[in-house]
Phi, psi and omega in degrees: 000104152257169182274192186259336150309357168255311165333318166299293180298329143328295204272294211298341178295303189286326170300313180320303192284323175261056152067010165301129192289277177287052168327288154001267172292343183260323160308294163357289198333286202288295195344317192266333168310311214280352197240342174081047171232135184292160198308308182279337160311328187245027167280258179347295184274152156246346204267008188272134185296130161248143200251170204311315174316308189298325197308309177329291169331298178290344175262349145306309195299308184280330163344290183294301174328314168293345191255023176083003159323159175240137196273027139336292213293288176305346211251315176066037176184146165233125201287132183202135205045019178123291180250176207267134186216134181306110172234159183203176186287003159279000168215162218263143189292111177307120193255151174313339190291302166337302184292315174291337152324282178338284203290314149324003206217288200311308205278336181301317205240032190248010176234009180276129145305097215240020150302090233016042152299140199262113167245135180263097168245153200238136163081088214296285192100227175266353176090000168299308188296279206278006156307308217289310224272316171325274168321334175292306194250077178299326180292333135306153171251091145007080161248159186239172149221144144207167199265005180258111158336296164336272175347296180314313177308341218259317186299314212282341179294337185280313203284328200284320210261353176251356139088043165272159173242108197230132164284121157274156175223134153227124170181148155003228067296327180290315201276346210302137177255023199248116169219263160024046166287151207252292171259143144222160173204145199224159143212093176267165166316114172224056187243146155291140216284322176303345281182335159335278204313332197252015178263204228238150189312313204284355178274346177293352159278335171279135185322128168284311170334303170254033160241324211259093200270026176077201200296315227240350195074019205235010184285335180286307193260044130263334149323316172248010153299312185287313184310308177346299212291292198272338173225325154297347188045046204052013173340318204274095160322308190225145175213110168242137212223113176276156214234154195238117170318336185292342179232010171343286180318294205303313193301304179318312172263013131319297165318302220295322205277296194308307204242079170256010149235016194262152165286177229183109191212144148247124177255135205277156128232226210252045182251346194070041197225160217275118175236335179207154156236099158328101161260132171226124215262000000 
């Protein structure tokens, strides 16, 4: 039987050494999941009895931590905006890059009349983009897609629980029966499949499905350049897309083939470095 202050100190040793930066903060973490206590308990108190199952648990739990789980995963939620939203390894982890879309989206239309306006967001996820938008713009109607089931499942437990009303589709984009869009906004696979290989252990625990944009990084969001086109019939006033700086160029002149009278922007974010491509009217 140990407390939980030699408990702290155990997991802050073993992240510390095999190099997690916010041991600290990340030990909290797992701590108060796994023992079921809120955060300032387990700042505070040392003296609450752990018992050999839990002692068991947290050392399986940082186990993984230490082999590259990302503690999302582990954790089974991620603060995002603000708020706690469930992800588990059927979906891509929510990133800070994302929240500059969100807010980049926001500053385009939040001066709009968007009272049952149709917003598209493609490639659904943990369900965070059209939770967020759904709440921002309660008087639009909110649609998601994505072609993983899993995902769906994942969006729609987010939503009930964020107590939203969101339409889902799961399908493709290409295949997407869906039209009269107002808006859209995505963070699709955009990584080039070679580059897979070279990325950091813990995202090799995240779904390849919502990292891998195919040869060129360019298959989803040409995909919905072609949906746009051919079953929205360019309906969609706005298309905002986060973007990997490795395809800047190639995306640009897709748009440009695709949209040629529309206006055409890469927005920086704030590492400075080329994140969304802006279509605009």
């Amino acid at each position: 039987m140990i407390n939980l202050g030699e408990a702290k100190k155990v997991t802050f040793k073993t992240l510390l050494e095999n190099n997690i930066k916010d041991y600290q903060f990340e030990g909290l973490s797992l701590l108060s999941k796994i023992l079921e206590l809120d955060t300032k308990t387990v700042i505070t108190e040392n003296n609450i009895e752990i018992s050999l199952e839990q002692k068991n648990l947290i050392e399986k739990i940082t186990k993984k931590r230490i082999e590259g789980m990302p503690l999302a995963y582990l954790t089974k939620e991620k603060l995002f905006f603000n708020e706690r939203f469930y992800v588990d390894k059927n979906v891509l982890i929510p990133r800070h890059e994302t929240e500059e879309l969100i807010d980049y989206f926001f500053s385009l239309i939040e001066k709009e009349n968007l009272k049952n306006k149709r917003i598209l967001d493609i490639g659904t996820g943990s369900g965070i983009i059209p939770i967020i938008c759904k709440k921002k713009f309660p008087k639009a109607n909110i649609f998601t897609l994505d072609k993983s089931n899993n995902a769906i499942k994942i969006a729609k437990k987010n939503a009930d629980e964020k107590e939203v009303e969101i339409n889902f589709i799961h399908s493709e984009i290409i295949k997407a029966n869906i039209n009269e869009i107002d808006y859209v906004i995505s963070n699709p696979p955009y990584i080039k499949t070679e580059m897979l290989s070279k990325l950091s252990n813990e995202v090799n625990f995240e779904p390849k499905l919502a990292l891998d944009g195919g040869e060129d990084g360019l298959n989803i969001i040409r995909d919905i350049f072609l949906w746009e086109k051919n079953t929205n019939k360019n309906n969609a006033k706005k298309i905002i897309i986060e973007i990997d700086e490795n395809i800047t160029l190639e995306v640009m002149q897709l748009a440009k083939n695709f949209y040629p009278k529309m206006s055409i922007e890469i927005i920086k974010d704030l590492a400075e470095k080329d994140r969304i491509i802006a279509i605009t009217e």
